[in-house]
Backbone atoms as SQL, in Angstrom:
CREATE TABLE atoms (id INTEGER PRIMARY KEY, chain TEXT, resi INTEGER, resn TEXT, atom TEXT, x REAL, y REAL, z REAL);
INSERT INTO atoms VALUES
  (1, 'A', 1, 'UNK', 'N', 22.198, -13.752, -6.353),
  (2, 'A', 1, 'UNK', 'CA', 20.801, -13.426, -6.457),
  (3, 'A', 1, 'UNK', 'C', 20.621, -12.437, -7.604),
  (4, 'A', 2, 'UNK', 'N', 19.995, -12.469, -8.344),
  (5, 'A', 2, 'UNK', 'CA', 19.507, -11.699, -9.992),
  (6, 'A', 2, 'UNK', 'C', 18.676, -10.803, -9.180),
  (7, 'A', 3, 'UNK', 'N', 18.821, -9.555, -10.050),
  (8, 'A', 3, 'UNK', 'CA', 18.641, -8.182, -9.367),
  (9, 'A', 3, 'UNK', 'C', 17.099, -7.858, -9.156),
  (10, 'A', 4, 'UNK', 'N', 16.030, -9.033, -10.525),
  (11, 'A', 4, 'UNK', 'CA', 14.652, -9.036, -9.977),
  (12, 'A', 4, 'UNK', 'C', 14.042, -9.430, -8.669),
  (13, 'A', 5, 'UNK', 'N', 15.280, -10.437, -8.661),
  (14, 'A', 5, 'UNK', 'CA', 14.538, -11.536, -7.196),
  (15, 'A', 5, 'UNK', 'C', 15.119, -10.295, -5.787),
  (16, 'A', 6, 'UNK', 'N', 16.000, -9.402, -5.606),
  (17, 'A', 6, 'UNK', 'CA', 16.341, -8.771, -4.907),
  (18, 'A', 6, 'UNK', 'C', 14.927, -7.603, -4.754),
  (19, 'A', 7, 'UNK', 'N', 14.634, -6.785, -5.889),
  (20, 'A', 7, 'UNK', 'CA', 13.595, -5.992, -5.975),
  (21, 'A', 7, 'UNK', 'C', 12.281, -6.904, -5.273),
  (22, 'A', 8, 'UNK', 'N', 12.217, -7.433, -5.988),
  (23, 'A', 8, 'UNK', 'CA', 11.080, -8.533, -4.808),
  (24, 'A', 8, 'UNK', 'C', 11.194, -8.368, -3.514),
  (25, 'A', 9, 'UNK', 'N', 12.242, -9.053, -3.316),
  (26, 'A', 9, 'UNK', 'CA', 12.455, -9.422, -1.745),
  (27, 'A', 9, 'UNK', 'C', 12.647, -7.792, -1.158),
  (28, 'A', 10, 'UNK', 'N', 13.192, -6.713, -1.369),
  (29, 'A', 10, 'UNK', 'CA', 12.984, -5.727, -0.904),
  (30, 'A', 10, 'UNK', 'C', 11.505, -5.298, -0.674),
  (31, 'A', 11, 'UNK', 'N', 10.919, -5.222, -1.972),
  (32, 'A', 11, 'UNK', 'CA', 9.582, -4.936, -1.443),
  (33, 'A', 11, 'UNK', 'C', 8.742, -5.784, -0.701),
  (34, 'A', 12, 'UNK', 'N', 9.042, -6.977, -0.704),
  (35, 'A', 12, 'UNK', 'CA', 8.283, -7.842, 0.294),
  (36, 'A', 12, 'UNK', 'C', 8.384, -6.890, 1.678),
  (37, 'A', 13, 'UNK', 'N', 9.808, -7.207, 2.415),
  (38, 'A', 13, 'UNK', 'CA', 10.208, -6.352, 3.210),
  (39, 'A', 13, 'UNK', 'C', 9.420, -5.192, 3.056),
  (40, 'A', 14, 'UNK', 'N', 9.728, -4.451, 2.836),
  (41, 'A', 14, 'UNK', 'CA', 8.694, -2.976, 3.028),
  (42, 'A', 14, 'UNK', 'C', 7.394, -3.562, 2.845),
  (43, 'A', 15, 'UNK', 'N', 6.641, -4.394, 2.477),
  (44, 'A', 15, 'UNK', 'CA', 5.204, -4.133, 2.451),
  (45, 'A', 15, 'UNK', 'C', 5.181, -5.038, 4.006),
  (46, 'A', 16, 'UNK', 'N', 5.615, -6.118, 4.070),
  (47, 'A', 16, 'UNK', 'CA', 5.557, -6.587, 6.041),
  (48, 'A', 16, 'UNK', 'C', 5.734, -5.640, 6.767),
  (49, 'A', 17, 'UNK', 'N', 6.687, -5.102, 6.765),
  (50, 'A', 17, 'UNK', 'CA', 6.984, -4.040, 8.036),
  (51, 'A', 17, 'UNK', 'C', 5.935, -2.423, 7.575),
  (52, 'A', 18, 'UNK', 'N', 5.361, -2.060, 6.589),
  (53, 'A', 18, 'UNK', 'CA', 4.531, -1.185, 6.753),
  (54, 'A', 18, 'UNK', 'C', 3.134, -2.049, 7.311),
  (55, 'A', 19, 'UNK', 'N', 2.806, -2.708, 6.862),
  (56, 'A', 19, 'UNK', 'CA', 1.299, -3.660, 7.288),
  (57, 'A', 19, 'UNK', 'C', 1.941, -3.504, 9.015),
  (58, 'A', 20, 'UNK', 'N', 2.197, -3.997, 9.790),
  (59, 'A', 20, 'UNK', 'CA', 2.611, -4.048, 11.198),
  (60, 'A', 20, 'UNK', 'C', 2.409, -2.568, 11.666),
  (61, 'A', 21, 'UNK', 'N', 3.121, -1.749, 10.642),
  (62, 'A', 21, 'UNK', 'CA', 3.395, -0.269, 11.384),
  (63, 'A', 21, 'UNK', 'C', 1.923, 0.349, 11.176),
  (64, 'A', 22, 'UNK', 'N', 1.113, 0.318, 10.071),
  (65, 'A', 22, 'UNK', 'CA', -0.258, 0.565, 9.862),
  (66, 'A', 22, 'UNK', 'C', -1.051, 0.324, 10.772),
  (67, 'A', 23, 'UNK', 'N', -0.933, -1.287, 11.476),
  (68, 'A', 23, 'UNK', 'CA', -1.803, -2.204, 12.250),
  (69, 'A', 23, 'UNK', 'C', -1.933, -1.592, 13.770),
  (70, 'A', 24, 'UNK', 'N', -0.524, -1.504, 13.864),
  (71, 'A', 24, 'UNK', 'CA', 0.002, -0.804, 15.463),
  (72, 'A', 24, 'UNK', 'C', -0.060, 0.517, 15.442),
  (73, 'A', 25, 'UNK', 'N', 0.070, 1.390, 14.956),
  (74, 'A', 25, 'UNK', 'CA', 0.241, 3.042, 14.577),
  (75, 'A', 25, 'UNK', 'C', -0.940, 3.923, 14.236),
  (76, 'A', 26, 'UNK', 'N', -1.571, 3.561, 12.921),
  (77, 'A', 26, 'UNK', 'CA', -2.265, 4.498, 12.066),
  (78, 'A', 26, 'UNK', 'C', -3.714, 3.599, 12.063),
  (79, 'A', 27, 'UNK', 'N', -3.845, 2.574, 12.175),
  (80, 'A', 27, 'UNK', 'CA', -5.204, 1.859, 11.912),
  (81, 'A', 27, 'UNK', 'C', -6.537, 2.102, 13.170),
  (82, 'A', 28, 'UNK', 'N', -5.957, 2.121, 14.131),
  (83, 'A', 28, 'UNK', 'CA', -6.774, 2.393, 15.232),
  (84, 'A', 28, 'UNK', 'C', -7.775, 1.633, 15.888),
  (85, 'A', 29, 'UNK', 'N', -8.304, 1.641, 16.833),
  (86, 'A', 29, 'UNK', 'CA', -9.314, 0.531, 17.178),
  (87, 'A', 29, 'UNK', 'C', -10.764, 0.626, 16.668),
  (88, 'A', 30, 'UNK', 'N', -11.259, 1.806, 16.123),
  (89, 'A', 30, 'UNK', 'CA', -12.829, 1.845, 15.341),
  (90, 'A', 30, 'UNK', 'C', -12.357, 0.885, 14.160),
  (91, 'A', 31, 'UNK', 'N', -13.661, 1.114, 14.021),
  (92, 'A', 31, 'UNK', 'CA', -14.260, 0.966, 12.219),
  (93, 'A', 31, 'UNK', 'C', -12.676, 0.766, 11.055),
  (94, 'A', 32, 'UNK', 'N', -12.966, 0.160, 10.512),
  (95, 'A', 32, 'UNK', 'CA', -11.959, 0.489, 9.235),
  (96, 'A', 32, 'UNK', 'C', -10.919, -0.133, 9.207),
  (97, 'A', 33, 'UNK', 'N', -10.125, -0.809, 8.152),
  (98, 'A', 33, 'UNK', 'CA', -9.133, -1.475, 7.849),
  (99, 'A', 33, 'UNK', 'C', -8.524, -0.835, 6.434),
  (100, 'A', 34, 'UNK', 'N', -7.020, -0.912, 6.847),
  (101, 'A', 34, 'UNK', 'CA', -6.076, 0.163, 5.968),
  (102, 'A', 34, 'UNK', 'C', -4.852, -1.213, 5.426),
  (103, 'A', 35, 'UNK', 'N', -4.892, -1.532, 4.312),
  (104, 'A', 35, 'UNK', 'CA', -4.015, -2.339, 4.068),
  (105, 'A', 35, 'UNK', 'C', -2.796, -2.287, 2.888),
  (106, 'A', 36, 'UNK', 'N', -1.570, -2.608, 3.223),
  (107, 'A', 36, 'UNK', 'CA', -0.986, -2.548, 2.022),
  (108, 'A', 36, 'UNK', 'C', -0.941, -3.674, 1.017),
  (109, 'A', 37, 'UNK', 'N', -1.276, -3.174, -0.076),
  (110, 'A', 37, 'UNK', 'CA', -1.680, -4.429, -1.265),
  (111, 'A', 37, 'UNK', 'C', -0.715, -4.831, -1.913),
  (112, 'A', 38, 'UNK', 'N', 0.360, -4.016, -2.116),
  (113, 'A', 38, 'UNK', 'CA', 1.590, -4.437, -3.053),
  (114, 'A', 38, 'UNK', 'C', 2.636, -3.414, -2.650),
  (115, 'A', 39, 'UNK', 'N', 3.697, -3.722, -2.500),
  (116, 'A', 39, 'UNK', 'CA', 4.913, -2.010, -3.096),
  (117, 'A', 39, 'UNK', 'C', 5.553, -2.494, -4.128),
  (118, 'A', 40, 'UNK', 'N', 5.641, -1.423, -5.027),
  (119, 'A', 40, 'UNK', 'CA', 6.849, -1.381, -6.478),
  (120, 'A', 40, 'UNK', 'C', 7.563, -0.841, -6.350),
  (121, 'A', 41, 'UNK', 'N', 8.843, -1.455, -6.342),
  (122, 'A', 41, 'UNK', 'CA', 10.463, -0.662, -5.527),
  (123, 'A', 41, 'UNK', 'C', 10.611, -0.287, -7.398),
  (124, 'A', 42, 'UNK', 'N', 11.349, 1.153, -7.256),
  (125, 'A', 42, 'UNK', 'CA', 12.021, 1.367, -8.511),
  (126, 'A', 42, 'UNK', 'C', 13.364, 0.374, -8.165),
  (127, 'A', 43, 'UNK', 'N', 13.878, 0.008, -9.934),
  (128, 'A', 43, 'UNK', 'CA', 15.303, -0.939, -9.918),
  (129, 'A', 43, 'UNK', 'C', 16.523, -0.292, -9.209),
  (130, 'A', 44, 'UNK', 'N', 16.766, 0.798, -9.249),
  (131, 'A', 44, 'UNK', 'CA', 17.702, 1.212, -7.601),
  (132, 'A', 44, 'UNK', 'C', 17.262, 1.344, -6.378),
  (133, 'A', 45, 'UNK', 'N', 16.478, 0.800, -6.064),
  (134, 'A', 45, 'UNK', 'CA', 15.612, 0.350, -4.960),
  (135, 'A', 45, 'UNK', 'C', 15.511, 2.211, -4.573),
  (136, 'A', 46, 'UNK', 'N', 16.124, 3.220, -4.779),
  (137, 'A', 46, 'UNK', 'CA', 15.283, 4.487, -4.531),
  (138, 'A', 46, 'UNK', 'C', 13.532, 4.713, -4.118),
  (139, 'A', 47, 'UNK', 'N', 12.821, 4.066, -4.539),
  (140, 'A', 47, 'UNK', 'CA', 11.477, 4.334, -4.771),
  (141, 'A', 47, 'UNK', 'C', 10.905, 3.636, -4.334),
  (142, 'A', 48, 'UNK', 'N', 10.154, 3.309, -3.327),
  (143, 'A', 48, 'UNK', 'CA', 8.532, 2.270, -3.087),
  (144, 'A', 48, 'UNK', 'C', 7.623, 3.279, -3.209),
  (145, 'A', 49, 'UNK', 'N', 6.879, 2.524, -4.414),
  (146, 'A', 49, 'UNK', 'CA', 5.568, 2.995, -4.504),
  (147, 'A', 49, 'UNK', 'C', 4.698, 1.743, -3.489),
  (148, 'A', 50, 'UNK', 'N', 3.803, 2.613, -2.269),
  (149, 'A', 50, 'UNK', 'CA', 3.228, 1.818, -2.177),
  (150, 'A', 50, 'UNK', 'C', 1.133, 2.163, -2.291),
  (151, 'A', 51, 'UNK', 'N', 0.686, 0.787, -2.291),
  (152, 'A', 51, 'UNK', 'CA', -0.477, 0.791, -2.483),
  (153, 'A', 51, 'UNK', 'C', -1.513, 0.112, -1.399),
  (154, 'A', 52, 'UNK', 'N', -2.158, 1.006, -1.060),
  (155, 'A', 52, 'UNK', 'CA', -3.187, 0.864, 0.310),
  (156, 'A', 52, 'UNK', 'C', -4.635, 0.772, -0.159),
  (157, 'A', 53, 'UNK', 'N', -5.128, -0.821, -0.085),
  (158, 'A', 53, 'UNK', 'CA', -6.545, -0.580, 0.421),
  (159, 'A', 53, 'UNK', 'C', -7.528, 0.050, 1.540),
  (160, 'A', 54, 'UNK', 'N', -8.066, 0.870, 1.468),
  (161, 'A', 54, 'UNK', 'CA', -8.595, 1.419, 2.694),
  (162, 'A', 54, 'UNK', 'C', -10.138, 1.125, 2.710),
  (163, 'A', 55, 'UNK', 'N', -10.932, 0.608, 3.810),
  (164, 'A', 55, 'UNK', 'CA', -12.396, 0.471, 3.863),
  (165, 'A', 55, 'UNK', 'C', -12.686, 0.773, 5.388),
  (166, 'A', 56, 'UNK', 'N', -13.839, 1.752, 5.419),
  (167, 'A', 56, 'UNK', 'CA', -14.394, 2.133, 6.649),
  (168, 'A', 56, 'UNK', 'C', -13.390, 2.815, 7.049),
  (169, 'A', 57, 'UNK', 'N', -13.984, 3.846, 8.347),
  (170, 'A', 57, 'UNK', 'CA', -13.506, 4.445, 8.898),
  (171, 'A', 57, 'UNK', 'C', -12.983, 5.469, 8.397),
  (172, 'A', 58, 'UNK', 'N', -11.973, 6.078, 8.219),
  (173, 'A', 58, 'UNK', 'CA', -11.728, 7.616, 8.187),
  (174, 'A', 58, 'UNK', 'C', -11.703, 7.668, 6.391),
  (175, 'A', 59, 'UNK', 'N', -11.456, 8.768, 5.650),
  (176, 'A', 59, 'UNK', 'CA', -11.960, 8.491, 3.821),
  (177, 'A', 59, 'UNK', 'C', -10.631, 8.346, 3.933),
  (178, 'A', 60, 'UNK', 'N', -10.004, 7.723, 2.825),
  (179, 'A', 60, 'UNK', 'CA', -8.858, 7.298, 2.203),
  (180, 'A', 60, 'UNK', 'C', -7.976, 9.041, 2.115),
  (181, 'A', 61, 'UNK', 'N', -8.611, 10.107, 1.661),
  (182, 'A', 61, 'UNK', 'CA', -7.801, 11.080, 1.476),
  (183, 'A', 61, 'UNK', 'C', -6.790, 11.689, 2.800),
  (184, 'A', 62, 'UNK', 'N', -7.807, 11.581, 3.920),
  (185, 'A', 62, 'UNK', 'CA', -7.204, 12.087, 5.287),
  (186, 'A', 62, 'UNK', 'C', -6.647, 10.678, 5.689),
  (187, 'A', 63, 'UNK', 'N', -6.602, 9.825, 5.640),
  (188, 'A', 63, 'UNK', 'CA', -5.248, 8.650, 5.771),
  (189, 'A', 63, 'UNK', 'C', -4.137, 9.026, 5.307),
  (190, 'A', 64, 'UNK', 'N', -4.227, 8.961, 3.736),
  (191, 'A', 64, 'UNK', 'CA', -3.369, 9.351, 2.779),
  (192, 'A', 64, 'UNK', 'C', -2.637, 10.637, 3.465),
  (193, 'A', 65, 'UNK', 'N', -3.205, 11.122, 3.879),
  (194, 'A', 65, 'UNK', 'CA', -2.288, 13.023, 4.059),
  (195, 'A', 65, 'UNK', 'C', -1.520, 12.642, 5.708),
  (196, 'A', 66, 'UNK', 'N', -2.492, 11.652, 6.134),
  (197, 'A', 66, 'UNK', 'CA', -1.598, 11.655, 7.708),
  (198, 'A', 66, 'UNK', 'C', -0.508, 10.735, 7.397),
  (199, 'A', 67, 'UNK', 'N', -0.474, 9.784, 6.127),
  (200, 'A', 67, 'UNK', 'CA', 0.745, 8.941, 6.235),
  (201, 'A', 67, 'UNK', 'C', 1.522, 10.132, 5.392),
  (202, 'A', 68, 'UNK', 'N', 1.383, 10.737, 4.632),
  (203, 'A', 68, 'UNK', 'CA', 2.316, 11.992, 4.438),
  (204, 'A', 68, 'UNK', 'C', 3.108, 12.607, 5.217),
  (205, 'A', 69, 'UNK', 'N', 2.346, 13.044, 6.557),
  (206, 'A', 69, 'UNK', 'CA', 2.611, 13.943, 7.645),
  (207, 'A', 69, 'UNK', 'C', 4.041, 12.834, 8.322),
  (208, 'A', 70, 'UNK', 'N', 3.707, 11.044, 8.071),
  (209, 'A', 70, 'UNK', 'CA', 4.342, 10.583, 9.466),
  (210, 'A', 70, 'UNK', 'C', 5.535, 9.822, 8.391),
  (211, 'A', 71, 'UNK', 'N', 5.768, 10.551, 7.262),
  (212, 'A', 71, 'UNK', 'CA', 6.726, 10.126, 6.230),
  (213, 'A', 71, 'UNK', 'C', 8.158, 9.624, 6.437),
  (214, 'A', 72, 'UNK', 'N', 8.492, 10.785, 7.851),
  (215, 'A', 72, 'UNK', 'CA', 9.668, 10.540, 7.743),
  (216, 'A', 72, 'UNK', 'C', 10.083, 9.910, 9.153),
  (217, 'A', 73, 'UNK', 'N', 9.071, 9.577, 10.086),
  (218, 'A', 73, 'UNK', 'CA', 9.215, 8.898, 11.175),
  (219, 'A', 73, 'UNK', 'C', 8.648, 6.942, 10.946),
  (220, 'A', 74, 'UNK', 'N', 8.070, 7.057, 9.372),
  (221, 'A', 74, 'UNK', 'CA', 8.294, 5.466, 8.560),
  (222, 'A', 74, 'UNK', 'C', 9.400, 5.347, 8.041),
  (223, 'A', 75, 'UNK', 'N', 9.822, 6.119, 7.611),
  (224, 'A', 75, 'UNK', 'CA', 11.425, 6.178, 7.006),
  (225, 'A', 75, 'UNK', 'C', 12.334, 5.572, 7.533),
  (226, 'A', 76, 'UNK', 'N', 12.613, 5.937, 9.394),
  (227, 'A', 76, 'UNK', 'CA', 13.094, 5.864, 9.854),
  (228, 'A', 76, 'UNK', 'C', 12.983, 4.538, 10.492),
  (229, 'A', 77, 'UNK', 'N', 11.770, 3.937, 10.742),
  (230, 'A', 77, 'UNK', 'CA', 11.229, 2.972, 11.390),
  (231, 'A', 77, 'UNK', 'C', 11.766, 1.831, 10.365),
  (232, 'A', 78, 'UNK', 'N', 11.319, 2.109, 8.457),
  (233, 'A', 78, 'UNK', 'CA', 11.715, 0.937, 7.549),
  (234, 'A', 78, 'UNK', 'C', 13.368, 0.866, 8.021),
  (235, 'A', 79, 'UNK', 'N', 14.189, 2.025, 8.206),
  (236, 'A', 79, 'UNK', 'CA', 15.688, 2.165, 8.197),
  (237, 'A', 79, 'UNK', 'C', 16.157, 1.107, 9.162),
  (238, 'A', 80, 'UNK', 'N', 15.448, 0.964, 10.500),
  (239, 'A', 80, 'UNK', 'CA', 15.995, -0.199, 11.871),
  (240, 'A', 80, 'UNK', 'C', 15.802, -1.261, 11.791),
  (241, 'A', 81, 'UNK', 'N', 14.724, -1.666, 10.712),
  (242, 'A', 81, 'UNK', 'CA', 13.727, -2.834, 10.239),
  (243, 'A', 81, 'UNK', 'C', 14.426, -3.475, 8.953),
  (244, 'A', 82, 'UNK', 'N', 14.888, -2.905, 7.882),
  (245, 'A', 82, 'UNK', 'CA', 14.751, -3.241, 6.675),
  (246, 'A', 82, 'UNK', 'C', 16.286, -3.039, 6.245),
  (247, 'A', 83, 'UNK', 'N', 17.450, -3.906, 6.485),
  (248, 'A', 83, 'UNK', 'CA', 18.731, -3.395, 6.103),
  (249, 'A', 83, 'UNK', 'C', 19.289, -3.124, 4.783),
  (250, 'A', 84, 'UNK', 'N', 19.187, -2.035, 4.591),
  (251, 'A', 84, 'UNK', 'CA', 19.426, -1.172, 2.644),
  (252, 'A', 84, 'UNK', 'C', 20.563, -0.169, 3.082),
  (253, 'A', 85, 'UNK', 'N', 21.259, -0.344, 2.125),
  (254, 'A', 85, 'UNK', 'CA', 21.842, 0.982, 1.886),
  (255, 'A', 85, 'UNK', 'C', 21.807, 2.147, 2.283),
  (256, 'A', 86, 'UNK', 'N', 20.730, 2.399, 1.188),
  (257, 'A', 86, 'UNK', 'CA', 19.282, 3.455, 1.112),
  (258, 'A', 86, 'UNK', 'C', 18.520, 3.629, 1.208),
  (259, 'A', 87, 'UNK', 'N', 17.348, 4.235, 2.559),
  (260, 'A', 87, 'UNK', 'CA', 16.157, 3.936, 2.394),
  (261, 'A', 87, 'UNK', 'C', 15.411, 4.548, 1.379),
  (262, 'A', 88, 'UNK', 'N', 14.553, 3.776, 1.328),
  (263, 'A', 88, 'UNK', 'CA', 13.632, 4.313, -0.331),
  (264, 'A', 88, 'UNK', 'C', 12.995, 5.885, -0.073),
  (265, 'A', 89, 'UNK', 'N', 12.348, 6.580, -0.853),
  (266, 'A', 89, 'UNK', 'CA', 11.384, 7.549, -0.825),
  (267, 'A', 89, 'UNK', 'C', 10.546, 6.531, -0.730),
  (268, 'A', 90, 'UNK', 'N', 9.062, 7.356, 0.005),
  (269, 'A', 90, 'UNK', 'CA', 8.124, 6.712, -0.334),
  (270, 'A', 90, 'UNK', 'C', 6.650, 7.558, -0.608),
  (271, 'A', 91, 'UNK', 'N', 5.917, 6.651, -1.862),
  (272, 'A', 91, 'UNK', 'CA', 4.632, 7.107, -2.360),
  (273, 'A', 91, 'UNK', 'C', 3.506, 6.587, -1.835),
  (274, 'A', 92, 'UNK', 'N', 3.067, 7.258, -1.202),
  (275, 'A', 92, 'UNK', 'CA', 1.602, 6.138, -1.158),
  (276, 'A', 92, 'UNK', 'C', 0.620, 6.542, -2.127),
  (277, 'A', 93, 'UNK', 'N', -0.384, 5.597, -2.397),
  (278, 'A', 93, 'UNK', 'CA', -1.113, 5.815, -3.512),
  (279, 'A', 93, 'UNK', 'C', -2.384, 4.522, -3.070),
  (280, 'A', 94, 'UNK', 'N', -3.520, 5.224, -3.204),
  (281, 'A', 94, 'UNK', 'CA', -4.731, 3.972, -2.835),
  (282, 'A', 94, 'UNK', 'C', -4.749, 3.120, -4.388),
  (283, 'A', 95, 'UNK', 'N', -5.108, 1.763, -4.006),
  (284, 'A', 95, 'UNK', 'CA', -5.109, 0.753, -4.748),
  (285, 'A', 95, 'UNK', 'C', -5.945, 0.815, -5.648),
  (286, 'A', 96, 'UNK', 'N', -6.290, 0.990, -7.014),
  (287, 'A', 96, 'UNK', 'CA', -7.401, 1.187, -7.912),
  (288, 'A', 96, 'UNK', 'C', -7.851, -0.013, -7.953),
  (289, 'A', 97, 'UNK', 'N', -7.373, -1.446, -8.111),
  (290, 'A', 97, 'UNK', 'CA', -8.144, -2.756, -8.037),
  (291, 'A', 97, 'UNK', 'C', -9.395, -3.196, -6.950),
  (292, 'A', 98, 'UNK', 'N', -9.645, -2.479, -6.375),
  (293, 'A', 98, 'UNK', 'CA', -10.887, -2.867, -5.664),
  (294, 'A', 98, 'UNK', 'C', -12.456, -2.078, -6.797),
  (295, 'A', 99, 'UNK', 'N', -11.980, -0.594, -6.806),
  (296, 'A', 99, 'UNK', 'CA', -12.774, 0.072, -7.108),
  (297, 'A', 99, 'UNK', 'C', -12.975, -0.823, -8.770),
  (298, 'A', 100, 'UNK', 'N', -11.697, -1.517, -9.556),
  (299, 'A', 100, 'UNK', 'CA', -11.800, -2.158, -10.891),
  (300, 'A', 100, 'UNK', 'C', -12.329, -2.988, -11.329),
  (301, 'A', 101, 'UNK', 'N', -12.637, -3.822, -9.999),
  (302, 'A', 101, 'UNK', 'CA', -13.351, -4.833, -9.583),
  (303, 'A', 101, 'UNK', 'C', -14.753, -4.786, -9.329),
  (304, 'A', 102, 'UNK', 'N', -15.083, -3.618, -8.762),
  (305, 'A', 102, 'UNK', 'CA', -16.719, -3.056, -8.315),
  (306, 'A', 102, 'UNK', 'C', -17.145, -2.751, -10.428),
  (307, 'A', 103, 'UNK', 'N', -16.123, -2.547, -10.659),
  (308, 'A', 103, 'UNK', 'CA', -16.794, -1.782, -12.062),
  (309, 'A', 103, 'UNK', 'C', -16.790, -2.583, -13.368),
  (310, 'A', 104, 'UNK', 'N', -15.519, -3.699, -13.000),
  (311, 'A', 104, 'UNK', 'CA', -16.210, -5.318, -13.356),
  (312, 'A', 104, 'UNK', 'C', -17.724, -5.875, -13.554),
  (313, 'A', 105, 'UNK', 'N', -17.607, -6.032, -12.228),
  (314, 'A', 105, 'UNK', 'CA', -18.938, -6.538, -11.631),
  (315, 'A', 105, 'UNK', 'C', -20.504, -5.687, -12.081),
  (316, 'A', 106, 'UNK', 'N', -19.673, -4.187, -12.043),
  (317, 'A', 106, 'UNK', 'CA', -21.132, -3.361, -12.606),
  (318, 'A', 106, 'UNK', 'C', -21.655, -3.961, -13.967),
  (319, 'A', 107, 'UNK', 'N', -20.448, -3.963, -15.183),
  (320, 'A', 107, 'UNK', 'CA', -20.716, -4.204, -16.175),
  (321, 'A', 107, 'UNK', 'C', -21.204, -5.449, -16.011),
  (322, 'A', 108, 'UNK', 'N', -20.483, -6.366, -15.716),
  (323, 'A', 108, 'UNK', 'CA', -21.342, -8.361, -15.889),
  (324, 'A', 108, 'UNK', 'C', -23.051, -8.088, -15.069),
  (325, 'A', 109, 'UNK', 'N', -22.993, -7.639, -14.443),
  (326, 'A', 109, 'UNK', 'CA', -24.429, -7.363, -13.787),
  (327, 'A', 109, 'UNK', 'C', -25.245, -6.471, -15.127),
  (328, 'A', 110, 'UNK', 'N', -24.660, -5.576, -15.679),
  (329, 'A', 110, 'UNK', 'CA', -25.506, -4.800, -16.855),
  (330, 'A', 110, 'UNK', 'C', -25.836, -5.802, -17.822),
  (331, 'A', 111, 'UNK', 'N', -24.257, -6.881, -18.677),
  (332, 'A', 111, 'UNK', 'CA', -24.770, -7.788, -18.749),
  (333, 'A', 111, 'UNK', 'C', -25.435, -8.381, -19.213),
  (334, 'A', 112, 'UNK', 'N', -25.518, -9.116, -18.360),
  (335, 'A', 112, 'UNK', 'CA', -26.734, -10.370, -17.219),
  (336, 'A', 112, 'UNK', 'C', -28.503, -9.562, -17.498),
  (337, 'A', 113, 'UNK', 'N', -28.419, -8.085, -17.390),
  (338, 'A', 113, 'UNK', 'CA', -30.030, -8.012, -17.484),
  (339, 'A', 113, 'UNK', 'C', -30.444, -7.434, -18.768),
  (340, 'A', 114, 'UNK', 'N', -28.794, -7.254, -19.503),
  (341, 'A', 114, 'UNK', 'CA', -29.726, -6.684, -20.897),
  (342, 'A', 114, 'UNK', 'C', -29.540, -7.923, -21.605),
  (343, 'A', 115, 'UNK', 'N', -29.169, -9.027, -21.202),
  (344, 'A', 115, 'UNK', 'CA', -29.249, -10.886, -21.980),
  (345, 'A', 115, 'UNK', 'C', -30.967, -11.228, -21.572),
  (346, 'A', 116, 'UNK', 'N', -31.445, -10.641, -20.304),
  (347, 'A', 116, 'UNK', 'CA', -32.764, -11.014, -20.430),
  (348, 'A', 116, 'UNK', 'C', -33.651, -10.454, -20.860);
C-alpha cells in the first residue's frame, strides 16, 4: 500500500469513529448538528487536523473548547477503535467551506442585480 493511500485510509478512520463519538457524546438531543467534514493526517500520521461543521444549537466556539476539554478521553477512545502505532494529536478547527460558500453566493446574488 503507497504511503498516500495509507494517510487516507487513516483519516477515513478517524473521521468515522469521531462522527459516531460526536453523534453519541457531544451532539445532544436539542437543536444543532456538529459534523466532521474532512481530517488531514500529517505524513507521520502524528497529526489529524480535524474539521467540524457546526449549525444550531450551542456557537461553534463553546463546542470547540468542550472538544478541547474531552481531548484526551477521544484520544483514548480513537486508541481502542483505530489500530496505529501512534495515536495522532488532535486539532479541531471549524470548516471555513460553508461560510465560502454563503460568500459565493453573496457575490453571484450582487451579481445578478447589478446585471439588471
Amino acid at each position: 500500500m503507497t504511503e498516500d493511500r495509507r494517510i487516507k485510509r487513516v483519516a477515513r478512520r478517524i473521521m468515522e469513529e469521531l462522527g459516531r463519538f460526536l453523534i453519541e457524546e457531544v451532539q445532544g438531543p436539542g437543536p444543532g448538528l456538529i459534523t466532521v467534514t474532512r481530517v488531514e493526517m500529517t505524513p507521520d500520521l502524528a497529526t489529524a487536523r480535524v474539521f467540524l461543521s457546526i449549525f444550531g444549537g450551542e456557537a461553534p466556539e463553546e463546542i470547540l473548547a468542550r472538544l478541547e476539554r474531552l481531548k484526551g478521553p477521544i484520544r483514548r477512545l480513537l486508541a481502542s477503535r483505530v489500530n496505529l502505532k501512534y495515536n495522532p494529536e488532535l486539532i479541531f478547527l471549524p470548516d471555513p467551506a460553508p461560510e465560502y460558500g454563503e460568500h459565493l453566493d453573496r457575490l453571484i446574488e450582487k451579481a445578478r442585480k447589478h446585471e439588471d
